[in-house]
C-alpha positions as CSV (number, residue, x, y, z in Angstrom):
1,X,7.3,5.4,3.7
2,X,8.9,7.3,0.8
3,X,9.8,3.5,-0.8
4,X,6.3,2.6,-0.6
5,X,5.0,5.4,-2.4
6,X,8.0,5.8,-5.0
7,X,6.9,2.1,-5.6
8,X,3.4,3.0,-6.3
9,X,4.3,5.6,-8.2
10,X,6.7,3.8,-10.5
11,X,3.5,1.1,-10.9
12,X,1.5,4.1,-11.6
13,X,4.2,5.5,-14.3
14,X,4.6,2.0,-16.2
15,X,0.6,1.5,-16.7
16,X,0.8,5.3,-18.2
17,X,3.2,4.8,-19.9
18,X,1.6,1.1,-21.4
19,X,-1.8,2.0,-21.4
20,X,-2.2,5.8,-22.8
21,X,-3.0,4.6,-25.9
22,X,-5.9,2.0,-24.9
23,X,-7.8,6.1,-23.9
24,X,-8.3,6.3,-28.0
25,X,-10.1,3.0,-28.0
26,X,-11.9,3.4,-24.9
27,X,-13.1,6.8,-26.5
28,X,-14.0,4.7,-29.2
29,X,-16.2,2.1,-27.5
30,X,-17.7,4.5,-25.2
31,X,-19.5,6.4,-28.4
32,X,-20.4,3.2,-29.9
33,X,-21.6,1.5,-26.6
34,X,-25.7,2.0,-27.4
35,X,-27.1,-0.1,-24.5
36,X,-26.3,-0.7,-21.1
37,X,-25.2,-3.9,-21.5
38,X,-22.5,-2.9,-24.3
39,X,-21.0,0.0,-22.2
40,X,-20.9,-3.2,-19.3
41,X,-19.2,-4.7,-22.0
42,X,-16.8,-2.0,-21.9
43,X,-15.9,-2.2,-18.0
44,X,-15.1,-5.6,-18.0
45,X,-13.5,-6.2,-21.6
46,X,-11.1,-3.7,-20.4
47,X,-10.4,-5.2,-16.9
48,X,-10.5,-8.7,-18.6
49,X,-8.0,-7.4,-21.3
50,X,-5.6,-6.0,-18.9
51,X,-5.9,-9.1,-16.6
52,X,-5.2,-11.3,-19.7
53,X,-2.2,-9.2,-20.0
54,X,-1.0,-9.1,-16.3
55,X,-1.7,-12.9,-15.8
56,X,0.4,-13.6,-18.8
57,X,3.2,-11.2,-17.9
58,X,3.4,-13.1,-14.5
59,X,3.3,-16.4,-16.0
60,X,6.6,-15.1,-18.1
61,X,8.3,-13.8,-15.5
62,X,8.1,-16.7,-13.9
63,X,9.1,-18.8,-16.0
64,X,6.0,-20.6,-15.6
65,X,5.2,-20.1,-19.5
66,X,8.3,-20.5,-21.9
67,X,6.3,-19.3,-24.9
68,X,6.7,-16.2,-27.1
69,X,3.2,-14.7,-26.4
70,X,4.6,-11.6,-27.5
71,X,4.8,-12.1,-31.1
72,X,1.0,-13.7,-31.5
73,X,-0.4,-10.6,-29.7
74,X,0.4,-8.2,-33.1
75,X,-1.9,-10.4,-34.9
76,X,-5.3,-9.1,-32.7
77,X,-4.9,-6.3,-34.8
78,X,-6.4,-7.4,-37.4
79,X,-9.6,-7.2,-35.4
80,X,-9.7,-3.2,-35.0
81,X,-8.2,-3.2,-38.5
82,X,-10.9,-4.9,-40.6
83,X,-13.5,-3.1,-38.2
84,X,-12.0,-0.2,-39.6
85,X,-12.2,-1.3,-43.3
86,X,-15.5,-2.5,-43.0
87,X,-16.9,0.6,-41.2
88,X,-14.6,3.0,-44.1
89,X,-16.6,1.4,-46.9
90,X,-19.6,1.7,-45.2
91,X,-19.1,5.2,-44.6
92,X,-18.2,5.6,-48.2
93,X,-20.9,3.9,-50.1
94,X,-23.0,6.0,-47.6
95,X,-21.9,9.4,-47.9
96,X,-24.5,10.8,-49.6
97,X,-26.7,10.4,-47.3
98,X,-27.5,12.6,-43.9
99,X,-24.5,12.7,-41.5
100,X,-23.7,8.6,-40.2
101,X,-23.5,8.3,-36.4
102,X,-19.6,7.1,-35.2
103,X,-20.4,2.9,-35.3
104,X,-18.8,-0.3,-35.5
105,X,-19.3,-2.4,-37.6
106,X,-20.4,-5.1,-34.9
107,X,-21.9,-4.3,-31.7
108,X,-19.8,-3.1,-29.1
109,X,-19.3,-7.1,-27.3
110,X,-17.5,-8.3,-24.1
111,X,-15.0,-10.4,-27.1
112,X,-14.2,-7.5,-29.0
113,X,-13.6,-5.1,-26.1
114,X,-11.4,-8.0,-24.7
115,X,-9.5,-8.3,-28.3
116,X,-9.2,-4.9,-28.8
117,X,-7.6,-4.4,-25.1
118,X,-5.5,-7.6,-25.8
119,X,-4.1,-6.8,-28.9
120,X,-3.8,-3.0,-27.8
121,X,-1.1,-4.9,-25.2
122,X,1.9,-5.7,-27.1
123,X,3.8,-3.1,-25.7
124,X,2.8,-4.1,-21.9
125,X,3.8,-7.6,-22.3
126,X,7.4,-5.9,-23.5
127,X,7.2,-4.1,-20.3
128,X,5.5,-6.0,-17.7
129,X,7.9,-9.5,-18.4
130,X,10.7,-7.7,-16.8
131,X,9.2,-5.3,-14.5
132,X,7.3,-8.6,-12.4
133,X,10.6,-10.7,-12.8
134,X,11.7,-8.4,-10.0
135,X,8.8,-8.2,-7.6
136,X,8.3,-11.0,-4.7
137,X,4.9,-11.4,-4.3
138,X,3.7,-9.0,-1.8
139,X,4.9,-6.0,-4.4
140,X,2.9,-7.9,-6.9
141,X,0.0,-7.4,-4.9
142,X,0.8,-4.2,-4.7
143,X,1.5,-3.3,-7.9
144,X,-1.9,-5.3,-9.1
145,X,-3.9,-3.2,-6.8
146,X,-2.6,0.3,-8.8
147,X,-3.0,-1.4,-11.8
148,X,-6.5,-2.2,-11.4
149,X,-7.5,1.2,-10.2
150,X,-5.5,2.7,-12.7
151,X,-8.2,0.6,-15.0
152,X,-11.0,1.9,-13.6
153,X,-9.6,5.3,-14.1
154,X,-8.7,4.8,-17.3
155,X,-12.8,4.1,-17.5
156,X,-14.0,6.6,-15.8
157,X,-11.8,9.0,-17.8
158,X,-12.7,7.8,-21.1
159,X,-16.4,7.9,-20.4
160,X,-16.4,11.3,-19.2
161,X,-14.4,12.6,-22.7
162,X,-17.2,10.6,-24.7
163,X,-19.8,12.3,-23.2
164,X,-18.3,15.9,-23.5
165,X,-20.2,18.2,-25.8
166,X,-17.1,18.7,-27.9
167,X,-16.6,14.6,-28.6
168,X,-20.3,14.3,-29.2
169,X,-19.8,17.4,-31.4
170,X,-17.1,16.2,-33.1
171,X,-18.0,12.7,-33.6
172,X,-21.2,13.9,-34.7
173,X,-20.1,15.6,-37.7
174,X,-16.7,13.2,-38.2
175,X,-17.4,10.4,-36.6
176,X,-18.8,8.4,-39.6
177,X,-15.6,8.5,-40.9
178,X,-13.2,9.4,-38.3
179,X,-13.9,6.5,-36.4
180,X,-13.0,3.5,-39.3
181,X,-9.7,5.9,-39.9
182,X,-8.8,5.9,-35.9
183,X,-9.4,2.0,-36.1
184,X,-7.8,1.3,-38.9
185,X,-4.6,2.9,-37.2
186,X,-4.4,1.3,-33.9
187,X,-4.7,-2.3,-36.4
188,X,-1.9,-1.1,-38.5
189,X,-0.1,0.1,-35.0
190,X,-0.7,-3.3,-32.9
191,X,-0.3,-5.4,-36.2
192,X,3.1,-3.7,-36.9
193,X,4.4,-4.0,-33.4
């Protein structure tokens, strides 16, 4: 019994330790998801950017692909980056004007969650590959189980920090340009990966 859970547990530790940052940019979304259907968007872009990242890892580890995924993933970056730049000069050419809401430049979408999740993932793909190479399929299972509840924590989380009064605060009054700058720096981080 103490395998078993030290096995979740280490499944647990490596999406931690992978996905801490993707919080930030679920924080992110969450504030700029205006309609039901964008903060649906949300939910699955997320799940659908993690499974991207799982399927692929597998697919590696098995030998099944032979490609260097790895180094095209820093190049999504450029997404969250130019949103960044786009929603900066905005800000700027508009801050005269009463306080901005925190927004994207485009509406929060099932493709740019998914992006932003996939190219967020650099680092997962560097440690999934060899984590998976050494499960047989039943810990797979096992290990895709806590990863996708891990996901829907990660959700649940991240919704619950956006709508804190002190987020909502602090977005309010920053947000206009705090969110471009925060963008701008997970593109430079994924892109220089």
């Amino acid at each position: 019994m103490s395998r078993t859970l030290s096995f979740i547990l280490t499944a647990m530790g490596i999406f931690f330790v992978t996905d801490t940052d993707d919080l930030v940019v679920l924080l992110l979304l969450w504030l700029a998801a205006a309609t039901p259907a964008q903060q649906r968007h949300v939910v699955i872009g997320q799940y659908l950017g993690i499974s991207t990242l799982i399927l692929v890892s597998w697919l590696v580890s098995r030998g099944i692909l032979r490609y260097n995924v790895g180094g095209l993933v820093h190049w999504l970056g450029l997404v969250p980056l130019s949103l960044g730049l786009i929603g900066l000069t905005r800000w700027w050419h508009n801050r005269g004007v009463a306080q901005l809401p925190p927004t994207l430049t485009h509406p929060v979408s099932l493709p740019l969650v998914w992006s932003l999740t996939l190219g967020n993932g650099g680092d997962n793909l560097s440690i999934y590959i060899p984590y998976f190479t050494h499960l047989n399929t039943p810990e797979f299972v096992v290990v895709l189980v806590v990863f996708l509840t891990m996901i829907g924590l990660w959700l649940i989380l991240s919704h619950h920090w956006a709508r804190s009064t002190i987020a909502s605060h602090f977005f309010a009054r920053f947000g206009a340009w705090l969110s471009p700058l925060l963008f701008i720096g997970i593109g430079l981080v994924i892109v220089l990966k």
